[in-house]
C-alpha positions as CSV (number, residue, x, y, z in Angstrom):
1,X,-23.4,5.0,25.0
2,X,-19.6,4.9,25.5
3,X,-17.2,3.6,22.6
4,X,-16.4,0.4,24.3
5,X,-19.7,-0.8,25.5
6,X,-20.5,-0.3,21.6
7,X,-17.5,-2.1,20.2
8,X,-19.2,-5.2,22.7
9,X,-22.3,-5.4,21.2
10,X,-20.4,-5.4,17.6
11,X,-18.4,-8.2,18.9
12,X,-21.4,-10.2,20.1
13,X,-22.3,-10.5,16.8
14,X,-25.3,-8.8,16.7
15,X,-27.0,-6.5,14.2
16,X,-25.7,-3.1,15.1
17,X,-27.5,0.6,13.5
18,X,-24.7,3.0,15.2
19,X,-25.2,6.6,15.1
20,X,-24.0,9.8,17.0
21,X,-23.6,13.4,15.8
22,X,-19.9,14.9,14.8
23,X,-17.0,14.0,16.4
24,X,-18.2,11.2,18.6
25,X,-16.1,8.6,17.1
26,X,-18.5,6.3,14.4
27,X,-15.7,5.9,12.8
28,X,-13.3,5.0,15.7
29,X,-15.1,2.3,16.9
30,X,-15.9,1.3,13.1
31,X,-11.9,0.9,12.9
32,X,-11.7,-0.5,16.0
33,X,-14.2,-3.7,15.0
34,X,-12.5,-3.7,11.7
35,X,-9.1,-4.1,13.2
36,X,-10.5,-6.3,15.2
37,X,-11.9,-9.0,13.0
38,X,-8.6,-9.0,10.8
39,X,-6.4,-9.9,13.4
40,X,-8.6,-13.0,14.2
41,X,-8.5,-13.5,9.9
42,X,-12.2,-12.4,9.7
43,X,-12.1,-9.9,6.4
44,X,-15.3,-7.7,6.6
45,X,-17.3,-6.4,3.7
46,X,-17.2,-2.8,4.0
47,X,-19.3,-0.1,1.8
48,X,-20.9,2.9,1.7
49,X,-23.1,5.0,-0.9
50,X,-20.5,7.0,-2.3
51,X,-17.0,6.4,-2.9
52,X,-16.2,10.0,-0.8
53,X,-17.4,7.8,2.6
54,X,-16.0,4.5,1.1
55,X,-12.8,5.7,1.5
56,X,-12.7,6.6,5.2
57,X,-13.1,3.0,6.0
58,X,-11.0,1.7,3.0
59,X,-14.3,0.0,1.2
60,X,-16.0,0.6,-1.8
61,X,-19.5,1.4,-2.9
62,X,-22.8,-0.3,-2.8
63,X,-23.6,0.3,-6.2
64,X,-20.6,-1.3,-7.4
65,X,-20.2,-4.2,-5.0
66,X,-23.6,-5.6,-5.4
67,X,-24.1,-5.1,-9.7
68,X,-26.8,-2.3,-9.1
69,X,-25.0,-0.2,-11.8
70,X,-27.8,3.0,-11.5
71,X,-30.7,1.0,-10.0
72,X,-32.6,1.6,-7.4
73,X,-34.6,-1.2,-6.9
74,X,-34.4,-5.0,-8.5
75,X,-37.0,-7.7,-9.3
76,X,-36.6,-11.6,-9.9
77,X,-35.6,-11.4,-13.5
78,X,-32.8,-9.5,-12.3
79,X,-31.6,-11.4,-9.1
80,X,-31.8,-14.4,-11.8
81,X,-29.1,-12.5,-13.6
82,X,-27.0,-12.0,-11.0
83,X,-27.0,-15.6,-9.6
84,X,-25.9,-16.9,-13.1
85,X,-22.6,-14.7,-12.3
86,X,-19.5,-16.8,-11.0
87,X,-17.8,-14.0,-9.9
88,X,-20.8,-12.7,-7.7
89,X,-21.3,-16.0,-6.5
90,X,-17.8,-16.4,-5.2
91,X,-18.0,-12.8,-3.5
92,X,-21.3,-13.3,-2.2
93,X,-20.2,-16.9,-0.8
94,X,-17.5,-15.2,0.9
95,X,-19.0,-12.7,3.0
96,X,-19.7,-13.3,6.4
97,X,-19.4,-9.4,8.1
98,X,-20.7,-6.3,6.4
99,X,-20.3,-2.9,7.2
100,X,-22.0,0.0,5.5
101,X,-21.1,3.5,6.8
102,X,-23.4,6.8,5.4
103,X,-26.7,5.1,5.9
104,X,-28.9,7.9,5.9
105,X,-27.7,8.3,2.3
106,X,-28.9,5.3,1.6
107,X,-32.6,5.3,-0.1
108,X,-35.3,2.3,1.2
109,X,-35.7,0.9,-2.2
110,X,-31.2,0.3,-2.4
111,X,-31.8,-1.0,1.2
112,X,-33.7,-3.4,0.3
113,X,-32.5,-4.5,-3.0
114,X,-29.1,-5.5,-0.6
115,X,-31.7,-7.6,1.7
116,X,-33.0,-9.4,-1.4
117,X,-30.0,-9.7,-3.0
118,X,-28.2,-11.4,-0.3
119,X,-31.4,-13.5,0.7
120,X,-30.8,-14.6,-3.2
121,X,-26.8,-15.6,-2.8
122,X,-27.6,-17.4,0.4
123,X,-30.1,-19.3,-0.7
124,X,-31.9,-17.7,3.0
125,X,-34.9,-16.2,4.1
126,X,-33.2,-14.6,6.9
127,X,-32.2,-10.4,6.3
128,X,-29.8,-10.4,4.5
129,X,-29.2,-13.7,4.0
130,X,-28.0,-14.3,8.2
131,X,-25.0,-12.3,8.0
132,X,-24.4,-9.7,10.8
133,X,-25.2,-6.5,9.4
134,X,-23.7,-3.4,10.6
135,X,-25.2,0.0,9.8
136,X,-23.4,3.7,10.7
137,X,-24.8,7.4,10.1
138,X,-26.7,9.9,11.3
139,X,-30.1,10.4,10.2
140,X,-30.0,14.7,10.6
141,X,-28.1,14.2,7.7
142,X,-29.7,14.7,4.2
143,X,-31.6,12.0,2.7
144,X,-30.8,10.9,-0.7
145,X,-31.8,12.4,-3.6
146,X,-34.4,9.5,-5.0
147,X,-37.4,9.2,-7.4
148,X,-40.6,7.1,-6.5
149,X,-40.1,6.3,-2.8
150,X,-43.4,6.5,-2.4
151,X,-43.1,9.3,0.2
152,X,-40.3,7.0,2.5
153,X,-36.8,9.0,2.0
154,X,-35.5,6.9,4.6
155,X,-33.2,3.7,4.6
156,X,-34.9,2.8,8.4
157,X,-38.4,2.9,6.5
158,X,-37.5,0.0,4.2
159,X,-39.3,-3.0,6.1
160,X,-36.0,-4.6,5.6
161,X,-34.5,-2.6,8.5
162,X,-37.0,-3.4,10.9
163,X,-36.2,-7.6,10.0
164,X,-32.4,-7.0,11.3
165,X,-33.8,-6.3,15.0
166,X,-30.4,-4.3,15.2
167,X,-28.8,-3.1,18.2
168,X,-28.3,0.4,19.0
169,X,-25.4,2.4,19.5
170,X,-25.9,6.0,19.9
171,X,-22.6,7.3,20.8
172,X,-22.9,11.1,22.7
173,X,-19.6,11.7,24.4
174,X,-17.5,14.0,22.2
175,X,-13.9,13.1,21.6
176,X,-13.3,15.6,18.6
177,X,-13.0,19.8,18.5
178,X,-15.1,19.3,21.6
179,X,-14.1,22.8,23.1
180,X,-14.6,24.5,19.1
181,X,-17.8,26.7,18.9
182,X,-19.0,24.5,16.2
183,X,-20.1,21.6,18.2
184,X,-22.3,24.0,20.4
185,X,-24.0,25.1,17.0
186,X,-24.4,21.4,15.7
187,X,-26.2,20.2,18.8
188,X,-28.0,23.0,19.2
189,X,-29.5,22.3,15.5
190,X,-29.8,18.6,16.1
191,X,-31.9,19.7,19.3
192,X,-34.4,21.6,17.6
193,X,-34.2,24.8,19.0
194,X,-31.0,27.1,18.4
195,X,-30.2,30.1,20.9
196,X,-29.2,33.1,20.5
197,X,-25.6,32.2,21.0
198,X,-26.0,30.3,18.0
199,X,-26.8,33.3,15.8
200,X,-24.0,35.3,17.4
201,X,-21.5,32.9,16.5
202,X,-22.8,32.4,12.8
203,X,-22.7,36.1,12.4
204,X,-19.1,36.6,13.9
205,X,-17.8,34.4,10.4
206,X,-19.9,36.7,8.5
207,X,-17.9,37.3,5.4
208,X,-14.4,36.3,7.2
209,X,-11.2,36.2,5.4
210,X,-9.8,32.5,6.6
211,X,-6.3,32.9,7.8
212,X,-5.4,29.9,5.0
213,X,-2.8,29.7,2.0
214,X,-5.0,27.8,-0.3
215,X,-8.3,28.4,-2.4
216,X,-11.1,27.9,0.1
217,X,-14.3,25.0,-0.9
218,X,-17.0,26.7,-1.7
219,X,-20.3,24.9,-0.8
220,X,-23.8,25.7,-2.4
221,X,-27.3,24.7,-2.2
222,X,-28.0,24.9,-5.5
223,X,-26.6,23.5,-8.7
224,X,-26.7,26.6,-10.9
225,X,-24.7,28.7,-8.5
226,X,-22.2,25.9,-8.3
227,X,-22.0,26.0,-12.4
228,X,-21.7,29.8,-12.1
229,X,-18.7,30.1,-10.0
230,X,-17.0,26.9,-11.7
231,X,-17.4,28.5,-14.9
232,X,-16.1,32.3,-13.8
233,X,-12.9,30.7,-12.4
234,X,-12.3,28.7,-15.4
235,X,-12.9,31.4,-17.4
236,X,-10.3,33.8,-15.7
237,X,-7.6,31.0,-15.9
238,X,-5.3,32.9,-18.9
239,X,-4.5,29.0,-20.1
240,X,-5.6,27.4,-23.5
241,X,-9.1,25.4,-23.0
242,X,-9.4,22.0,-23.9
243,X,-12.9,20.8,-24.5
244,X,-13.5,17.1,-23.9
245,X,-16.7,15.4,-25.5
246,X,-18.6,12.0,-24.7
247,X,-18.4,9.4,-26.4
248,X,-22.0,7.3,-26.1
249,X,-23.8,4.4,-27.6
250,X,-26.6,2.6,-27.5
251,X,-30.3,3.7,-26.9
252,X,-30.5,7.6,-26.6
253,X,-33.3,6.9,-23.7
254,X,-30.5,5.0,-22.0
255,X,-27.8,7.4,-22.8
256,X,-29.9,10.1,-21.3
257,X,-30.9,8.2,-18.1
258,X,-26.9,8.1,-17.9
259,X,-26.9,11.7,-17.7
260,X,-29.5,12.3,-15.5
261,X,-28.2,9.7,-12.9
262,X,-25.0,10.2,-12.3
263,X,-22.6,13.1,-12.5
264,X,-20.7,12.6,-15.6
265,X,-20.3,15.6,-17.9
266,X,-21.6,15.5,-22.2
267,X,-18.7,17.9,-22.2
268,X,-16.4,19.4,-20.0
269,X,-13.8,22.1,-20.6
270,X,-10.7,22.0,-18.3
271,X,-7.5,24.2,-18.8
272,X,-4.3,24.2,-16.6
273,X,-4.5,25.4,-13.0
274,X,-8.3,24.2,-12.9
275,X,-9.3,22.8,-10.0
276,X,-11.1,19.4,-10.3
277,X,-13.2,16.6,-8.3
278,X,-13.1,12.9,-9.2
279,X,-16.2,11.2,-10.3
280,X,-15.2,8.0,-10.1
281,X,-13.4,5.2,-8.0
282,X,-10.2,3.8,-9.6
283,X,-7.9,2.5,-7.0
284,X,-5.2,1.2,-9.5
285,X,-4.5,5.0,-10.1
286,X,-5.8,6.4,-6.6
287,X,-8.8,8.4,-6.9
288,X,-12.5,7.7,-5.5
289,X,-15.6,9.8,-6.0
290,X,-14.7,12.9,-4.2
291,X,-10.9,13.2,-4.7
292,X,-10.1,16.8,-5.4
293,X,-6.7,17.8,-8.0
294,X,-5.4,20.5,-9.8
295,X,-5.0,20.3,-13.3
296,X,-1.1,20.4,-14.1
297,X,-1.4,20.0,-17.7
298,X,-2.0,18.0,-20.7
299,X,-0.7,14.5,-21.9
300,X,1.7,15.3,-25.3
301,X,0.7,12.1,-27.0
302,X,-3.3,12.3,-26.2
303,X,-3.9,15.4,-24.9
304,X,-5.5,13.6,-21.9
305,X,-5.3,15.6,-18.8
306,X,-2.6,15.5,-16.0
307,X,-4.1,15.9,-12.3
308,X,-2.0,16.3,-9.3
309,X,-4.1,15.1,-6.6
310,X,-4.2,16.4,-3.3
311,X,-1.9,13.3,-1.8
312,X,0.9,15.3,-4.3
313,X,0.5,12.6,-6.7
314,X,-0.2,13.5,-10.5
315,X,-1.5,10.8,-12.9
316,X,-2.8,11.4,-16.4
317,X,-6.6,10.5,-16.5
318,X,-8.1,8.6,-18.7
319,X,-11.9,8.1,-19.8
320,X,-14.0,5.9,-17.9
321,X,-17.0,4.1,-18.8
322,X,-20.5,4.7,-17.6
323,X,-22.8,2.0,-18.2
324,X,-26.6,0.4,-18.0
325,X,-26.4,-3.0,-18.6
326,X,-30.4,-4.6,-19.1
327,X,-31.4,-8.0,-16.9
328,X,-29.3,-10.3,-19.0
329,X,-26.2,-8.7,-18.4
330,X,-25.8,-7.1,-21.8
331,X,-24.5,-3.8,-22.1
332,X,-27.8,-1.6,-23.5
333,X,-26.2,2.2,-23.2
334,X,-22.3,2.8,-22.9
335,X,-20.9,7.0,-21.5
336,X,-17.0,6.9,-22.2
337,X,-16.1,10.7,-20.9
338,X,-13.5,11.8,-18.4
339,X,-14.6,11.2,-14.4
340,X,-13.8,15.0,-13.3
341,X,-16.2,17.9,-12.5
342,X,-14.6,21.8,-12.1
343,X,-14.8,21.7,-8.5
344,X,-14.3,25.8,-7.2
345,X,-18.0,25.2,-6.0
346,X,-19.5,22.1,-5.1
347,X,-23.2,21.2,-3.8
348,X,-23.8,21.0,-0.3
349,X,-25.4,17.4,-1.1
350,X,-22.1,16.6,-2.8
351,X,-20.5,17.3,0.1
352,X,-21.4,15.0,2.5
353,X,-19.2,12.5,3.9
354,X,-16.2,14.9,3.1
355,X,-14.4,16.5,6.0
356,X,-13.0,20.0,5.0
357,X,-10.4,22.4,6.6
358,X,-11.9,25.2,5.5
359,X,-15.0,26.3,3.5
360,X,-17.0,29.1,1.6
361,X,-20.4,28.3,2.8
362,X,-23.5,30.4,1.4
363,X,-27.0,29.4,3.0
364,X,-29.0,31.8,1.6
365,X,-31.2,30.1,-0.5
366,X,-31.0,26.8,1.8
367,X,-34.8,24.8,0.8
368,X,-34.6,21.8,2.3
369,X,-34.2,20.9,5.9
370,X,-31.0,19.6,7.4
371,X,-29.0,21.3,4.6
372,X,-27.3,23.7,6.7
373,X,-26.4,21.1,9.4
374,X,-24.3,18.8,6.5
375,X,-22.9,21.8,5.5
376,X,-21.3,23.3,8.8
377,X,-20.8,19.4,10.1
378,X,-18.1,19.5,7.1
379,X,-15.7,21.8,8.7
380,X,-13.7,20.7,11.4
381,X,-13.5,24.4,13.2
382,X,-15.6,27.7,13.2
383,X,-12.4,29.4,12.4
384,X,-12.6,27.7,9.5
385,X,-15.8,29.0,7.8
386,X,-16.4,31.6,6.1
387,X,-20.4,32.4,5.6
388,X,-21.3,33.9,3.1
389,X,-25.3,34.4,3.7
390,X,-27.9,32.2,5.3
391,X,-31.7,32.3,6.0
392,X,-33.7,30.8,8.9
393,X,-34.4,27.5,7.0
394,X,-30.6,26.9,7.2
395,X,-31.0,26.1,11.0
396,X,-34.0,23.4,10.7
397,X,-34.0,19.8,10.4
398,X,-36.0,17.3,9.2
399,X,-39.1,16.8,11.9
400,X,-39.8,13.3,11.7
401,X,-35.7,12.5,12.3
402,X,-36.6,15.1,15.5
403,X,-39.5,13.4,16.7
404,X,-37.4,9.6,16.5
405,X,-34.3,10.6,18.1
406,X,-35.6,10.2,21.7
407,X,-36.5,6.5,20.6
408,X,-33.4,6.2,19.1
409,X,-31.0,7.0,22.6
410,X,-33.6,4.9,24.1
411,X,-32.7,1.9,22.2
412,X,-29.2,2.6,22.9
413,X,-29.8,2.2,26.9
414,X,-31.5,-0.8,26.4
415,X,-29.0,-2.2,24.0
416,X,-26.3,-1.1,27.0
417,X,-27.9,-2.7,29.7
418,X,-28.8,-5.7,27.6
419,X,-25.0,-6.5,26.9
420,X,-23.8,-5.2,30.5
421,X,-26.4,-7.6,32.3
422,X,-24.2,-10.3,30.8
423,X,-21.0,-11.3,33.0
424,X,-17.5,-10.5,31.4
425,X,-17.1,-14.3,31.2
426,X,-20.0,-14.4,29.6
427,X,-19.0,-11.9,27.2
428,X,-15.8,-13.1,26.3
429,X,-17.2,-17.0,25.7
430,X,-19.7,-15.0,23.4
431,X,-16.8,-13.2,21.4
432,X,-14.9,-16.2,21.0
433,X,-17.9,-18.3,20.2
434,X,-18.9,-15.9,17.2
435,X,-14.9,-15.4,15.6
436,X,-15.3,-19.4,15.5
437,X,-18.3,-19.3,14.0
438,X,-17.0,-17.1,11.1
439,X,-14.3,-19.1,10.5
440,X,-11.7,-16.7,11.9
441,X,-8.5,-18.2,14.7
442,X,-8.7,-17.8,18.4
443,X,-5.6,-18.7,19.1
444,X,-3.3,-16.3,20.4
445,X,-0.1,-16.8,18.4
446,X,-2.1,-16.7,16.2
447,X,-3.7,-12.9,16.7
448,X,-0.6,-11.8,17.7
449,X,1.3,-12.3,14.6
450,X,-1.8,-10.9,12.4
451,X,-1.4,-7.6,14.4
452,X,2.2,-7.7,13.9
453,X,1.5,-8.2,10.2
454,X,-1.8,-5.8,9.7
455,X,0.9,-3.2,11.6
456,X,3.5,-3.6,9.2
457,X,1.1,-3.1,6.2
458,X,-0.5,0.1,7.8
459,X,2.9,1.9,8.4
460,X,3.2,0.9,4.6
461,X,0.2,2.7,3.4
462,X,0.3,5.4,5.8
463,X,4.0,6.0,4.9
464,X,3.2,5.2,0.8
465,X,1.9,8.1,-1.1
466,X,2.8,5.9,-4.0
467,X,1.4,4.0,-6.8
468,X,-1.0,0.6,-6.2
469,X,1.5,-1.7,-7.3
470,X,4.6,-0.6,-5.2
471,X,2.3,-1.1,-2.5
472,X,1.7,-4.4,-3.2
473,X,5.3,-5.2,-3.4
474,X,6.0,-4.5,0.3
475,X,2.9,-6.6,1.1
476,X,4.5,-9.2,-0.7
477,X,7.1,-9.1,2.3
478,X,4.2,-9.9,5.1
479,X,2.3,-12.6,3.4
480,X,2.7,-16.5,2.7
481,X,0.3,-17.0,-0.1
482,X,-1.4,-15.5,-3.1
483,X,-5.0,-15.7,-1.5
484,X,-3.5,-13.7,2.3
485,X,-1.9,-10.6,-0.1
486,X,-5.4,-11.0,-2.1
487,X,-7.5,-10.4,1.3
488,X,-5.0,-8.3,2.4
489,X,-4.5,-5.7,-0.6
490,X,-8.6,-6.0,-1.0
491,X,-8.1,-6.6,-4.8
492,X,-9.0,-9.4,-7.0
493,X,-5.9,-11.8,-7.7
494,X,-6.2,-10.0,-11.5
495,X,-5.4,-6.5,-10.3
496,X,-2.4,-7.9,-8.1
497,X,-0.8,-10.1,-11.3
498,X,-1.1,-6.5,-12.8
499,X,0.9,-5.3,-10.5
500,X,3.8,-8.1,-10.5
501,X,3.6,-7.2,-14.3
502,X,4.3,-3.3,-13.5
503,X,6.9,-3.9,-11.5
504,X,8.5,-6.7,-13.5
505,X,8.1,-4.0,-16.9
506,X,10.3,-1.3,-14.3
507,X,12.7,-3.8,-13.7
508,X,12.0,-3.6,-9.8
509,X,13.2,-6.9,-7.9
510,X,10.6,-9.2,-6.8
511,X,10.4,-11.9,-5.4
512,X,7.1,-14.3,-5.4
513,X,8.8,-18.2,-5.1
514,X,6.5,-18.6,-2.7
515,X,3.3,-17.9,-4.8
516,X,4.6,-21.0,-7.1
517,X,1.3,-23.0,-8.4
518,X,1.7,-26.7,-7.8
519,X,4.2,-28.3,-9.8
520,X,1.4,-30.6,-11.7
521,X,-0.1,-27.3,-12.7
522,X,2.6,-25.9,-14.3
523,X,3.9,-29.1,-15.6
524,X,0.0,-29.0,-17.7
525,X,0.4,-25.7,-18.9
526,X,3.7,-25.7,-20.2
527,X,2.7,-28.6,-22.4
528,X,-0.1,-26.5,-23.7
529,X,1.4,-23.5,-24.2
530,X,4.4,-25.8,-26.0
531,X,1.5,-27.6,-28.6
532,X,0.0,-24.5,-29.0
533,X,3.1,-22.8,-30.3
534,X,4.0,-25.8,-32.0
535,X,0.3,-25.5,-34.0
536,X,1.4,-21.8,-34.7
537,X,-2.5,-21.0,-35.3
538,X,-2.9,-17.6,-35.9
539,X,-6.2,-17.7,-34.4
540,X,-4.6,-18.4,-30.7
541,X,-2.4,-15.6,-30.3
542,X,-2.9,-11.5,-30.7
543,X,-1.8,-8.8,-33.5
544,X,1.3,-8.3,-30.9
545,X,2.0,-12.3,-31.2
546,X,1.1,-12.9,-27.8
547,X,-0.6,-15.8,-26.7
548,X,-4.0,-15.7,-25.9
549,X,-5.2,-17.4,-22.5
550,X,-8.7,-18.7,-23.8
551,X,-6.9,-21.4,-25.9
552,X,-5.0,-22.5,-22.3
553,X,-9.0,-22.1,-20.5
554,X,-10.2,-24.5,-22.4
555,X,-7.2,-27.1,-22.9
556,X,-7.6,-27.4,-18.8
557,X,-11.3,-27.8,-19.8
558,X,-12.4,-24.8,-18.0
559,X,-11.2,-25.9,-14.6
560,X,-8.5,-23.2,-14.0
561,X,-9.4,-19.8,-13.8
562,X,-8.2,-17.1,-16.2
563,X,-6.2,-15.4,-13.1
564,X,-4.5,-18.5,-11.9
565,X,-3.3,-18.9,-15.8
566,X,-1.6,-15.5,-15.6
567,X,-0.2,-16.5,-12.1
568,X,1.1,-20.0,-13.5
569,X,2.5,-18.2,-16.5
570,X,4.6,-16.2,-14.7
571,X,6.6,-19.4,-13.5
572,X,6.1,-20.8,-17.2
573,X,9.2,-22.0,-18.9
574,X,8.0,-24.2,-21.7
């Protein structure tokens, strides 16, 4: 299918499952739609398994966006939890488009915890609760790494999938590397049956010193070769070690289910010049699972490491928080450690979604098939591998994904002729008929000054290596309101009165008159705050003497959220 016919179907509103092999633009037409929807004021909902492929499309990660903390499937007791949350229901009420990139990552028993989830929050029987649903990835990629699946490793075998009655897109004409040796080796693995020429051009990077100023990724099927290489490069390092430990609570089985289920550390040692990978997403500092750094050095005051990432930035990282919280919402087992990994080595599982200008690659001990397809799919040119070994398994992928594909391309041509049978009229009464249905403007002005606006803000971040907040400030130039820079930025209003707070404690102009609550607002809380210093009780303000918001919360009897208090304070005079 070409890009455009595929960008139609997305725009008819339909459930969409869009795949392809390297370089034939999933993510193009991904950014296309995206780019699409905003300029008509439609905000999609866009996620992926791990915060490495969240960040390609600017979204974040299914675990985190719907509450799943390290579940893999849910039951009643705990959608009841999550419907008693305001903040989830607010989210949930609010999405109308989502867009989940990486699916064959995605395990059946996560795939259909989002279909119940959603069927939960909009009170519908329909998958995924009616909203259009649109799924990209390529299934000749691994499967995830999941426990009692009940022999289905696939996000298309959850019975959910099959209830979307989704279009397909399966994109074949290359637009990337398309005249690099690499793409004759990945198709020729995708087909089944690799040639001789394939084996000729494996063995000419045999060993190959890469023509490349920096320290090379090295890629591994295994974890303990990973941990062998990690720990002989820290080792050589002539710097001091610093060992940092966990810090855990609650029940040990919880604790240890931590450990097992994620890729935080009981102890890692780090010294300066160590390279390190992220574990975490944190976009008020700039990192997402999968961010590679150097370590610089160490924080004078708490010994906490400094990290210059590889956008040049260096921040000083701080312990996160790891948690598995039971089907009330309480907190039962709490990891506090540092989100970094030694990354010399990393797994080839690890590795997917990440896109790599050169590597180390050894598939010599590949076990499973489709492993050495992720693995050379991460480089963008032959030139820039260097292989260090690899058996015949290396070439093979998964039969069953083999024995579908031809279904799958022939879905596609239906799906093509289904929307070109249509006249462009049609089409375009269609397009317009679904952006009004969301909610979104049709109007041309309209569009015209969102795409001058969405431009402006992606010179900004495209141009801005720098921090979250300064960001925000030139935002603050393109918007009229407090809920536009919200939608915009893709934060909560919290994170954004964080920033104003920033830039306000680094005397940095800025303006926000036009963010000004409603004067009857303000008028309220300044006669609170004004009794409430007045009362001088101890019990409403902190150990620094600043007032504490819950006191304010309640005077406005619970009406006002905490966020808009912050805002309002900000134009406080009382």
């Amino acid at each position: 299918m070409e890009q455009a016919t595929s960008l139609e179907i997305l725009k008819s509103g339909k459930n969409v499952f869009m795949t392809g092999s390297a370089g034939t633009g999933k993510t193009y037409v991904l950014n296309q739609f995206i780019a699409y929807l905003k300029e008509r004021k439609v905000y999609p909902t866009i996620l992926a398994p791990t915060g490495i492929a969240a960040s390609h499309l600017g979204g974040q990660t299914i675990h985190s966006f719907f509450s799943l903390g390290i579940r893999e499937r849910v039951d009643q007791e705990f959608l009841d939890s999550l419907l008693n949350k305001k903040n989830l229901q607010t989210k949930f009420s609010k999405l109308k488009v989502l867009i989940i990139d990486e699916v064959s990552m995605i395990a059946p028993t996560i795939f259909t915890a989002m279909d119940l989830i959603l069927q939960a929050f909009k009170n519908s029987t329909l998958p995924f609760g009616g909203i259009q649903v649109i799924l990209s990835g390529d299934f000749f990629q691994l499967p995830p790494v999941s426990k009692n699946n009940q022999g289905k490793r696939f996000s298309w075998q959850s019975p959910s999938w099959k209830e979307l009655e989704l279009r397909t897109c399966y994109l074949e004409k290359k637009f990337r590397q398309i005249d690099d040796p690499i793409i004759l080796i990945l198709d020729e693995i995708r087909s089944g049956r690799s040639t001789q020429k394939t084996h000729e051009l494996l063995e000419s990077r045999f060993q190959q010193t890469l023509a490349i100023e920096f320290t090379p990724t090295k890629l591994y099927t295994h974890n303990m070769d990973v941990d062998r290489i990690n720990q002989q490069e820290l080792l050589a390092l002539p710097s001091l070690a610093h060992v940092f430990k966990s810090e855990d609570s609650g029940s040990q089985a919880n604790v240890e289910k931590i450990f097992k289920t994620s890729l935080v550390s009981q102890e890692i040692t780090l010294k300066k010049d160590a390279l390190v990978l992220f574990i975490k997403n944190n976009q008020e500092f700039g990192y997402v699972n999968g961010t590679t750094g150097v370590v610089t050095g160490f924080d004078k005051e708490n010994k906490m490491p400094i990290v210059k990432l590889s956008s040049n930035r260096s921040i000083t990282v701080m312990n996160e928080n790891w948690m598995i919280e039971n089907a009330k919402g309480e907190v039962s087992a709490k990891v506090s450690q540092l989100p970094l990994r030694l990354a010399w080595a990393i797994t080839i599982h690890k590795s997917q979604g990440m896109t790599i200008d050169a590597a180390e690659i050894d598939l010599s001990k590949t076990f499973e098939s489709g492993q050495g397809y992720v693995a050379l799919s991460r480089i963008k040119s032959l030139q820039g591998l260097r292989l260090m070994g690899i058996n015949d398994m290396a070439l093979r992928v998964d039969p069953l994904i083999l024995s579908i594909d031809d279904r799958i391309k022939n879905a596609s041509k239906n799906a093509s002729s289904e929307i070109q049978a249509i006249s462009t009229q049609e089409r375009e009464n269609i397009f317009t008929d679904y952006i009004r249905s969301l909610g979104g403007t049709i109007e041309i002005t309209e569009i015209e000054k969102e795409k001058i606006k969405l431009s402006a803000i992606k010179d900004i971040e495209v141009k801005s290596k720098v921090p979250n907040h300064l960001q925000t400030l030139e935002c603050v130039k393109e918007v009229n309101s407090v809920e536009e820079l919200v939608s915009l930025r893709g934060m909560t209003l919290g994170t954004i009165i964080k920033h104003f707070d920033k830039l306000r404690a680094e005397n940095i102009p800025l303006d926000i008159e036009k963010f000004r609550p409603k004067d009857e607002l303000l008028e309220k809380i300044n006669a609170i705050v004004s009794k409430i210093k007045l009362d001088n009780n101890k019990e409403e303000f902190t150990e620094g003497g600043r007032l504490k918001l819950k006191p304010i919360f309640e005077a406005l009897n619970n009406e006002v959220s905490y966020d808009e208090i912050r805002l309002a304070l900000m134009f406080s005079n009382p």
